[in-house]
PyMOL Python script that loads the backbone (N, CA, C, O; Angstrom):
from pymol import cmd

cmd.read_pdbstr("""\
ATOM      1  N   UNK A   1     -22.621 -12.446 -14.883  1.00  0.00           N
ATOM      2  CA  UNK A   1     -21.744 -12.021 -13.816  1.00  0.00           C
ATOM      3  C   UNK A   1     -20.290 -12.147 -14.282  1.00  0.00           C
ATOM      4  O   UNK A   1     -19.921 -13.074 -15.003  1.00  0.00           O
ATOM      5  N   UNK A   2     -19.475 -11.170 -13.839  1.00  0.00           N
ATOM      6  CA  UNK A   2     -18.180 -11.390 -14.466  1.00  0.00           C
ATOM      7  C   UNK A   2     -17.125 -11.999 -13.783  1.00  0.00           C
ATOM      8  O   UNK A   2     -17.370 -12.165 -12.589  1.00  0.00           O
ATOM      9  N   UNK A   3     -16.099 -12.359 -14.134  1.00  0.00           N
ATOM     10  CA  UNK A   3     -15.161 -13.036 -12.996  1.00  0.00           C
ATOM     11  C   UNK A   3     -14.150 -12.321 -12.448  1.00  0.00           C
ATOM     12  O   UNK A   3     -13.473 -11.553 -13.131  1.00  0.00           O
ATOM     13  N   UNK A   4     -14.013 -12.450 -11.559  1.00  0.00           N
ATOM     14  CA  UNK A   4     -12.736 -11.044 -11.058  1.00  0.00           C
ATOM     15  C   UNK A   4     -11.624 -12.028 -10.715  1.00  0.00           C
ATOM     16  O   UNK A   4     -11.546 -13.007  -9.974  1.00  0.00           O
ATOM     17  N   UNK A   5     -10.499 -11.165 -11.834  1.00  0.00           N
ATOM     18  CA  UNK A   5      -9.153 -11.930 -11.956  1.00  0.00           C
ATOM     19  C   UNK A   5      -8.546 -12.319 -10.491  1.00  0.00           C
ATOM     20  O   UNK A   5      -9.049 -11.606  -9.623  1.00  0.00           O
ATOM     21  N   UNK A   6      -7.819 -13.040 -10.102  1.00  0.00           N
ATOM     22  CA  UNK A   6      -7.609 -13.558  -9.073  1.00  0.00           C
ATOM     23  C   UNK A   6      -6.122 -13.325  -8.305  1.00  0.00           C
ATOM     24  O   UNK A   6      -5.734 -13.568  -7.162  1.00  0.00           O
ATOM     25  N   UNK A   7      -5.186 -12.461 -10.043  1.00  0.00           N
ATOM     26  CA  UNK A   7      -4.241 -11.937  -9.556  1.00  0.00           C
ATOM     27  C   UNK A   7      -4.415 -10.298  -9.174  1.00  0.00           C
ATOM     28  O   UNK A   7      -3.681  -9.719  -8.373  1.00  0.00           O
ATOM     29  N   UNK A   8      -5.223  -9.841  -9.705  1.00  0.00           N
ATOM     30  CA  UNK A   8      -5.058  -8.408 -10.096  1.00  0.00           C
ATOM     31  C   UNK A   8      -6.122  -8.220  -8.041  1.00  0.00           C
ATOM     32  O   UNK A   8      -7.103  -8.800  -7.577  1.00  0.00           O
ATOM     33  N   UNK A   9      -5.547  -7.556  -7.700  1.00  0.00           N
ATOM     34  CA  UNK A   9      -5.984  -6.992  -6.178  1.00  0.00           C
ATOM     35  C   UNK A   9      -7.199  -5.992  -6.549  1.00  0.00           C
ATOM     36  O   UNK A   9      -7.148  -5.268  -7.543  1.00  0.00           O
ATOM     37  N   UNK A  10      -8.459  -6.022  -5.527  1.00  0.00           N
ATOM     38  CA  UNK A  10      -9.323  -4.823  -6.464  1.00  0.00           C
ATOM     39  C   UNK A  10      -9.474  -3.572  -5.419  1.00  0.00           C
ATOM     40  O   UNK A  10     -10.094  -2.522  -5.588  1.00  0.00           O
ATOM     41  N   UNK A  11      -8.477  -4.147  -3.927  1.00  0.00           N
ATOM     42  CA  UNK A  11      -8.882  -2.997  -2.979  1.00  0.00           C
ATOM     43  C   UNK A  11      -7.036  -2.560  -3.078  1.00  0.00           C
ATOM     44  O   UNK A  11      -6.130  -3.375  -2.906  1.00  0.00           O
ATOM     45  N   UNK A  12      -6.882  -1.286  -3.350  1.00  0.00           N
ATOM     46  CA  UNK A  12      -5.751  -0.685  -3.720  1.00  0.00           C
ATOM     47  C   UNK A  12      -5.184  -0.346  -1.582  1.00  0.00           C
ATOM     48  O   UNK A  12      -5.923   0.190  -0.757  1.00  0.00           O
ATOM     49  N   UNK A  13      -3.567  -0.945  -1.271  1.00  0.00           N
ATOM     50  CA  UNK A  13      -3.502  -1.263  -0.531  1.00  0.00           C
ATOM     51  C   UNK A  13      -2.495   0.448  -0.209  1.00  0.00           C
ATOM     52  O   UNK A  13      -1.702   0.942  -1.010  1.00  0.00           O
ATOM     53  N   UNK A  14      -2.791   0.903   0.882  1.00  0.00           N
ATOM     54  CA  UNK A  14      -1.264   1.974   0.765  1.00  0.00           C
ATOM     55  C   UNK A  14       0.197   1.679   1.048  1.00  0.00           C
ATOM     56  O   UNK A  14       0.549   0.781   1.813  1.00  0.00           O
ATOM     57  N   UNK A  15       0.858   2.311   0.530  1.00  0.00           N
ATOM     58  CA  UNK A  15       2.636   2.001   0.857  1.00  0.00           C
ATOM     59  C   UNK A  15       2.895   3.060   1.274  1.00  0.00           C
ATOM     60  O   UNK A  15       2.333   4.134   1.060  1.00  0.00           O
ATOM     61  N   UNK A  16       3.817   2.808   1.933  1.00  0.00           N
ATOM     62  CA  UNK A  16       4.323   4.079   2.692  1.00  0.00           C
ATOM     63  C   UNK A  16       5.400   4.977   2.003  1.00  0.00           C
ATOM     64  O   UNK A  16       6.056   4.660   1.011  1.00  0.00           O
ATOM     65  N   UNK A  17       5.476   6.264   2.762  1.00  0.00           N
ATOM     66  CA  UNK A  17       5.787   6.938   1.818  1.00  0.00           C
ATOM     67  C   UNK A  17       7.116   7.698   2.393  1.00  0.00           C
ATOM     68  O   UNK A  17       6.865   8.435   3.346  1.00  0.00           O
ATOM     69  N   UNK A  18       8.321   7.656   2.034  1.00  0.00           N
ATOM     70  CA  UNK A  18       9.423   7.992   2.461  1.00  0.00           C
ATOM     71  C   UNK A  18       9.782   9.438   2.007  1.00  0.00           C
ATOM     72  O   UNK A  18       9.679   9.703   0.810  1.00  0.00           O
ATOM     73  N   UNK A  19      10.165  10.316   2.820  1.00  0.00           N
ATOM     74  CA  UNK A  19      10.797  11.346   2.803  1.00  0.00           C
ATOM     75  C   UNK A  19      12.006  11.533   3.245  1.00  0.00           C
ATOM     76  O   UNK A  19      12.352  10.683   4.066  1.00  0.00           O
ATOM     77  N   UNK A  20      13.173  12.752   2.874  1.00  0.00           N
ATOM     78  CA  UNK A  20      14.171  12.830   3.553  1.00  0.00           C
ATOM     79  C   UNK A  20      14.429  14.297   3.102  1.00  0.00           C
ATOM     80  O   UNK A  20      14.343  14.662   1.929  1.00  0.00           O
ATOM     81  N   UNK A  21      14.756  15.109   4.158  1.00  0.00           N
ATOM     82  CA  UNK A  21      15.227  16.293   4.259  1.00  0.00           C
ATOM     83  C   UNK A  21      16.435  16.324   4.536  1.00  0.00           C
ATOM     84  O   UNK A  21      17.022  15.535   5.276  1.00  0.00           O
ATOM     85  N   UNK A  22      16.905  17.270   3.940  1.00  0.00           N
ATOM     86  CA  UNK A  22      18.007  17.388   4.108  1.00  0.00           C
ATOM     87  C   UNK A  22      18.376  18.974   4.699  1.00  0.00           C
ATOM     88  O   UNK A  22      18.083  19.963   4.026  1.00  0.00           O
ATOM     89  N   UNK A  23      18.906  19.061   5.747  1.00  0.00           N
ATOM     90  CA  UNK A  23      19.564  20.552   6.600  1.00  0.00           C
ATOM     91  C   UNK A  23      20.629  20.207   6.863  1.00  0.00           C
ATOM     92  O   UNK A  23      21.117  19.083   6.979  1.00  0.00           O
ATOM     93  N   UNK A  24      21.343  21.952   7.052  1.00  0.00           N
ATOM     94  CA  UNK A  24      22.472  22.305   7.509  1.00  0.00           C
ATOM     95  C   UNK A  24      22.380  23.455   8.837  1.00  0.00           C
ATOM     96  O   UNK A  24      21.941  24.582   8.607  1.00  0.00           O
ATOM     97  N   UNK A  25      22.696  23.180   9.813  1.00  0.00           N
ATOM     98  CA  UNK A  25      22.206  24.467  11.016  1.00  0.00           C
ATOM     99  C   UNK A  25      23.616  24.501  11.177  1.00  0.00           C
ATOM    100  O   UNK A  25      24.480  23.625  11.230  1.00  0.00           O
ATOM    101  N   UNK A  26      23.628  26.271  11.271  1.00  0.00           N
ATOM    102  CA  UNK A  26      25.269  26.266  12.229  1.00  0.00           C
ATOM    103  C   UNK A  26      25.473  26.459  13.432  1.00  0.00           C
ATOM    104  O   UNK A  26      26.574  26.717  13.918  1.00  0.00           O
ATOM    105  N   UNK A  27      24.103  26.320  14.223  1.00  0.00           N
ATOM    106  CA  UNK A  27      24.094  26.221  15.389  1.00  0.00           C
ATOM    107  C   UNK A  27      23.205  25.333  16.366  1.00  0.00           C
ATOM    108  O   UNK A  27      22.109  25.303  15.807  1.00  0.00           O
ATOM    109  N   UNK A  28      23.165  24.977  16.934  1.00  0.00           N
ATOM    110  CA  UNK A  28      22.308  23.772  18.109  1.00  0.00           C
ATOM    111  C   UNK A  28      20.839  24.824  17.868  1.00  0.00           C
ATOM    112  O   UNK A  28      19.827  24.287  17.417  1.00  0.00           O
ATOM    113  N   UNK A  29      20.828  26.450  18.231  1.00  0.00           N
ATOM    114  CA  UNK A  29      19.665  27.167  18.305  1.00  0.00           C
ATOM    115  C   UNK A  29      18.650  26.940  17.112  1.00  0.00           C
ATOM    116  O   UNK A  29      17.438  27.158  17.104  1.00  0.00           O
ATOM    117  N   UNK A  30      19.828  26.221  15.652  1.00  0.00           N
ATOM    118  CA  UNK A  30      18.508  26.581  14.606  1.00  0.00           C
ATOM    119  C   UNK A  30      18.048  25.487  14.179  1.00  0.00           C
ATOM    120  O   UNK A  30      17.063  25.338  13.456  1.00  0.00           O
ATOM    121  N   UNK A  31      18.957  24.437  14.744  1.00  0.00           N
ATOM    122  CA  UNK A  31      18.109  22.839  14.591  1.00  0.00           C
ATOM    123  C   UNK A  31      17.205  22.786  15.401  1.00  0.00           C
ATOM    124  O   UNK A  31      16.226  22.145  15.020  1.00  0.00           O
ATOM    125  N   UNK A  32      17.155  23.221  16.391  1.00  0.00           N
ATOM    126  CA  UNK A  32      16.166  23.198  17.789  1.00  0.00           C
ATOM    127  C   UNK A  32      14.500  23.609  16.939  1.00  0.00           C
ATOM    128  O   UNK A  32      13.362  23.156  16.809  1.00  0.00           O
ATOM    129  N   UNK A  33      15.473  24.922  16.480  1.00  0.00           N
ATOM    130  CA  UNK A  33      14.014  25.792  15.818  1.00  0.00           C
ATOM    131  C   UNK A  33      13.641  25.296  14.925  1.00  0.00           C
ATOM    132  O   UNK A  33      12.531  25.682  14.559  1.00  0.00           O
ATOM    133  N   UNK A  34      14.171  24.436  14.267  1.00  0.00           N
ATOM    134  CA  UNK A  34      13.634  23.343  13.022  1.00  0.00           C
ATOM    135  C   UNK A  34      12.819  22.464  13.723  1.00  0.00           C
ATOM    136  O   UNK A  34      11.700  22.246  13.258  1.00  0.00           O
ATOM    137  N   UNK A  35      13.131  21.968  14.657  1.00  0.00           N
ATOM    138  CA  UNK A  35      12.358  20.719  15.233  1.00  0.00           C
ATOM    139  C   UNK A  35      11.301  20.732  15.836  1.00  0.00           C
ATOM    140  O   UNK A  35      10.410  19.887  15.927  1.00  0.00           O
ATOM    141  N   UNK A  36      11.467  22.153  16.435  1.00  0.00           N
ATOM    142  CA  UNK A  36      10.495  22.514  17.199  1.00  0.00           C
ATOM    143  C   UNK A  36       9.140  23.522  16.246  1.00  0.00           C
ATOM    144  O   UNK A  36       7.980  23.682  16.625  1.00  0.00           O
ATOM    145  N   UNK A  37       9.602  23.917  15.316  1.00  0.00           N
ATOM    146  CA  UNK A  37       8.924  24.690  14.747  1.00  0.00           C
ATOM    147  C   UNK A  37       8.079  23.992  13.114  1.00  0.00           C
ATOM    148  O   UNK A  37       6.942  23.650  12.789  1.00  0.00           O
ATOM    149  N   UNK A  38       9.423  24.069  12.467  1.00  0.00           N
ATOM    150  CA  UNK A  38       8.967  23.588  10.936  1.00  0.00           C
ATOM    151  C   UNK A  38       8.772  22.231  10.827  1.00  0.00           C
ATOM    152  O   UNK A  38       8.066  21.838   9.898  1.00  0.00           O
ATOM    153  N   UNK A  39       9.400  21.197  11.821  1.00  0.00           N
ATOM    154  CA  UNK A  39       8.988  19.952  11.772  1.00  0.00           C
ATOM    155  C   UNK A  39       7.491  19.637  11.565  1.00  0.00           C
ATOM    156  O   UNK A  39       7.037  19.300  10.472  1.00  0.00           O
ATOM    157  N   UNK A  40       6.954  19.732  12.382  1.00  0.00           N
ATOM    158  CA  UNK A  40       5.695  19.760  13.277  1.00  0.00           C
ATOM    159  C   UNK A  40       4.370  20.052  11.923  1.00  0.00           C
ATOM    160  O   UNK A  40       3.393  19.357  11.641  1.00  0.00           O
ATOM    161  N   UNK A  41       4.969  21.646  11.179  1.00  0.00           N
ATOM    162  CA  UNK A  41       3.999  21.378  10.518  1.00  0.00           C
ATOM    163  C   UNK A  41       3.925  20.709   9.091  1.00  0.00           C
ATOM    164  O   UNK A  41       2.918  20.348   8.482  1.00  0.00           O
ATOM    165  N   UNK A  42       5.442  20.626   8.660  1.00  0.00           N
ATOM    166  CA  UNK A  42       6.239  19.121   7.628  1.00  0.00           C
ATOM    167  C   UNK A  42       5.005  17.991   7.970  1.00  0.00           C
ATOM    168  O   UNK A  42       4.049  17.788   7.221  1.00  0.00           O
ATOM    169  N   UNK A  43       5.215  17.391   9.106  1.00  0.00           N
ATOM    170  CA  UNK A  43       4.934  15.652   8.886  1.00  0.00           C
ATOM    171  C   UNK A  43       3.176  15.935   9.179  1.00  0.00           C
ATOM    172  O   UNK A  43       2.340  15.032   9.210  1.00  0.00           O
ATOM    173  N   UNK A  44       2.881  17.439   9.381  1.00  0.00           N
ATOM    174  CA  UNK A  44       1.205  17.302   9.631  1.00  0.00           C
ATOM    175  C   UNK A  44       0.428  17.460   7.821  1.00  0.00           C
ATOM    176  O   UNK A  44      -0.593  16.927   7.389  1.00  0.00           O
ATOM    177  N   UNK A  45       1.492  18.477   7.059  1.00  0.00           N
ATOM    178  CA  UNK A  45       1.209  18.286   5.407  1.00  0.00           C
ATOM    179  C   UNK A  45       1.092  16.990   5.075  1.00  0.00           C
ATOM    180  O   UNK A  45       0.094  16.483   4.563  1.00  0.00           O
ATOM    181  N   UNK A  46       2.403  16.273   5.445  1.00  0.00           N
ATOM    182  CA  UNK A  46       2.632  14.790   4.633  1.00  0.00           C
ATOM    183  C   UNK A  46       1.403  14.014   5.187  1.00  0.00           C
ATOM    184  O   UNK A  46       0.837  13.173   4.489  1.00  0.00           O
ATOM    185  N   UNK A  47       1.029  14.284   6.349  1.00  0.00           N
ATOM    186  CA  UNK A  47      -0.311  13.544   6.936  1.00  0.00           C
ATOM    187  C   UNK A  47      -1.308  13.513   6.285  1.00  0.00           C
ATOM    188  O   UNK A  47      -1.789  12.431   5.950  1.00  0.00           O
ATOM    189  N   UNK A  48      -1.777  14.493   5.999  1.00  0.00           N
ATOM    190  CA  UNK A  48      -2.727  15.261   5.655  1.00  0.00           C
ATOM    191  C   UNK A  48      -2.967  14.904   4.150  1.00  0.00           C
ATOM    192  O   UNK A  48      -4.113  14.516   3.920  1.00  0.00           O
ATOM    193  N   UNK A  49      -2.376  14.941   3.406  1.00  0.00           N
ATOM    194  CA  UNK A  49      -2.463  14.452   1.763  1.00  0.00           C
ATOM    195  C   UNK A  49      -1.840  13.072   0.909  1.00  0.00           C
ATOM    196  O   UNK A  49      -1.990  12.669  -0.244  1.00  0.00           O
ATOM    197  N   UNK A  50      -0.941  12.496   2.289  1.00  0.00           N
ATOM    198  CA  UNK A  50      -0.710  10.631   1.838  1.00  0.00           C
ATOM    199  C   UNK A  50      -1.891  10.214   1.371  1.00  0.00           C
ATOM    200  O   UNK A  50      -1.991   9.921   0.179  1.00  0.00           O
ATOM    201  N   UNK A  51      -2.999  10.118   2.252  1.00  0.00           N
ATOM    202  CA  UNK A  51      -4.648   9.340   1.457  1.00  0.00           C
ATOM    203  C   UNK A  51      -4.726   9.599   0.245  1.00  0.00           C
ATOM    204  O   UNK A  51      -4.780   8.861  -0.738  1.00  0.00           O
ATOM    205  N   UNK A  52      -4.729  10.832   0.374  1.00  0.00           N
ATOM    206  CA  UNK A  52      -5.189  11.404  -1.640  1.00  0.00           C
ATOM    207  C   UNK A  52      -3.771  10.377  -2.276  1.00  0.00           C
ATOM    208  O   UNK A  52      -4.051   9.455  -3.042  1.00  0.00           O
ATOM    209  N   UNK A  53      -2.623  10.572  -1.978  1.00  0.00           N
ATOM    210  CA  UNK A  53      -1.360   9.538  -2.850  1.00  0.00           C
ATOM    211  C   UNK A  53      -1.460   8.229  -3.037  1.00  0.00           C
ATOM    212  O   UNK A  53      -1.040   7.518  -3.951  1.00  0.00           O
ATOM    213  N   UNK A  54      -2.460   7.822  -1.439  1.00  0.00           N
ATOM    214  CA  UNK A  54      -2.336   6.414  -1.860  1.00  0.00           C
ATOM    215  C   UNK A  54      -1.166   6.165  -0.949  1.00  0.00           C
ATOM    216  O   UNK A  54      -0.466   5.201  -1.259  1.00  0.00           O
ATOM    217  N   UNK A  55      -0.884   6.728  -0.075  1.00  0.00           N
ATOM    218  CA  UNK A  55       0.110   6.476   1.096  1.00  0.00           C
ATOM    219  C   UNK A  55      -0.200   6.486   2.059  1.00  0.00           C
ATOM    220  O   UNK A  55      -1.324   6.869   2.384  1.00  0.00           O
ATOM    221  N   UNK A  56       0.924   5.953   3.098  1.00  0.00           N
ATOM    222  CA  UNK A  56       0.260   5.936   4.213  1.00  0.00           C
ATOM    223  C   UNK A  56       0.671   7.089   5.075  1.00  0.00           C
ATOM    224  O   UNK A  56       1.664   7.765   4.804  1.00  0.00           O
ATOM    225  N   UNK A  57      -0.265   7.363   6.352  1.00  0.00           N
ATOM    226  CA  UNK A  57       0.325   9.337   6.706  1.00  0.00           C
ATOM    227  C   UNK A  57       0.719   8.743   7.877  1.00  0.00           C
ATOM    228  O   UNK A  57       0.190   9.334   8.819  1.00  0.00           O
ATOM    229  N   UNK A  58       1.385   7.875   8.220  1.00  0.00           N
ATOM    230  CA  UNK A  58       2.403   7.682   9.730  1.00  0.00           C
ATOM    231  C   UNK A  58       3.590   8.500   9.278  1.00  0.00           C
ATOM    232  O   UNK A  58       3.895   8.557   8.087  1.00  0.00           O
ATOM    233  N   UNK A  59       4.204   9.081  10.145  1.00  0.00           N
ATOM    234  CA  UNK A  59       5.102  10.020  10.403  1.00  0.00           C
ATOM    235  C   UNK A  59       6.184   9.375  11.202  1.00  0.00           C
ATOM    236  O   UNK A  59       6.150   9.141  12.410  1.00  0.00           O
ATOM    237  N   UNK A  60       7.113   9.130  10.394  1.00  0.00           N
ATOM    238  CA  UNK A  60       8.661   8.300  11.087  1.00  0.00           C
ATOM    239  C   UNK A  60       9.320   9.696  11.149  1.00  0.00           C
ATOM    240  O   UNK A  60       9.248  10.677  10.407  1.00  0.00           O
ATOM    241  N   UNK A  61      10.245   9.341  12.739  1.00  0.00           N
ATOM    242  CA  UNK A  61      11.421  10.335  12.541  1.00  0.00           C
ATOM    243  C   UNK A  61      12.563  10.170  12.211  1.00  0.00           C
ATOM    244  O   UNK A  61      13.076   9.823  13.275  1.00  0.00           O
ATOM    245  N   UNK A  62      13.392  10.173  11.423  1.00  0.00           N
ATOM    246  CA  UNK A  62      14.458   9.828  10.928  1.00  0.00           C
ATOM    247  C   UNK A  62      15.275  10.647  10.636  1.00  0.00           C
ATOM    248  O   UNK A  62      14.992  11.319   9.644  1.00  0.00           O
ATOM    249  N   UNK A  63      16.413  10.905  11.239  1.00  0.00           N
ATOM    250  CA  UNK A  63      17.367  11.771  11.212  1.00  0.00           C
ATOM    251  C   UNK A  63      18.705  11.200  10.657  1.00  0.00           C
ATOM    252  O   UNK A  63      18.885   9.984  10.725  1.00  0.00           O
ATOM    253  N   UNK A  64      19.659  12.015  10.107  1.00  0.00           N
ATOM    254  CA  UNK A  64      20.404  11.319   8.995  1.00  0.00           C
ATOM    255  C   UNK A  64      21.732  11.735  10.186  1.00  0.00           C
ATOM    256  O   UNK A  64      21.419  12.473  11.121  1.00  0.00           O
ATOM    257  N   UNK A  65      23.047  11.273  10.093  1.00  0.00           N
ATOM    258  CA  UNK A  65      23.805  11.071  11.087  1.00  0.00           C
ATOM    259  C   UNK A  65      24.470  12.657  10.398  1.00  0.00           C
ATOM    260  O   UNK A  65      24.488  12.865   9.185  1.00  0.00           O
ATOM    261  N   UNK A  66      24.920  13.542  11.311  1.00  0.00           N
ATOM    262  CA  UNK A  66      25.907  14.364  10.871  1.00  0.00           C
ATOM    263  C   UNK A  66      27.379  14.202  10.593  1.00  0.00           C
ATOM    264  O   UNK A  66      27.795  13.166  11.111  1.00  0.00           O
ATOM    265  N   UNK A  67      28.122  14.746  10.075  1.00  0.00           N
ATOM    266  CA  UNK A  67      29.346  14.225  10.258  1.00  0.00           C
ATOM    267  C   UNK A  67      30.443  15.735  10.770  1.00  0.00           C
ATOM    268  O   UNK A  67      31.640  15.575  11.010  1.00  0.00           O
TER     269      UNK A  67
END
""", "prot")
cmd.dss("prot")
cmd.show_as("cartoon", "prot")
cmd.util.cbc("prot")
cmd.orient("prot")
């Protein structure tokens, strides 16, 4: 029987996985349509294929401050 090292982990744990987009809208109408539209199916990809990475598929919203 063999000994299983005691540092080395043998169930691979996921980390999460950070994204950041970056947009420019020149109007309130085409952020809307971002959010409402292309968001939606963005964080359902990243969902969808974190497992295969080894990540985790929770979906944070995080919006970056405009200036």
């Amino acid at each position: 029987m063999e000994k299983a090292n005691k540092n080395v982990d043998s169930k691979k744990k996921p980390v999460g996985m950070s994204v950041e987009i970056c947009t420019h809208f020149d109007c309130m109408e085409q952020k809307l349509f971002f959010q409402a539209v292309v968001m939606p199916d963005i964080s359902e990809v990243l969902n969808k294929y974190a497992p295969a990475l080894g990540c985790l598929g929770a979906y944070e919203n995080l919006e970056s401050e405009e200036k």
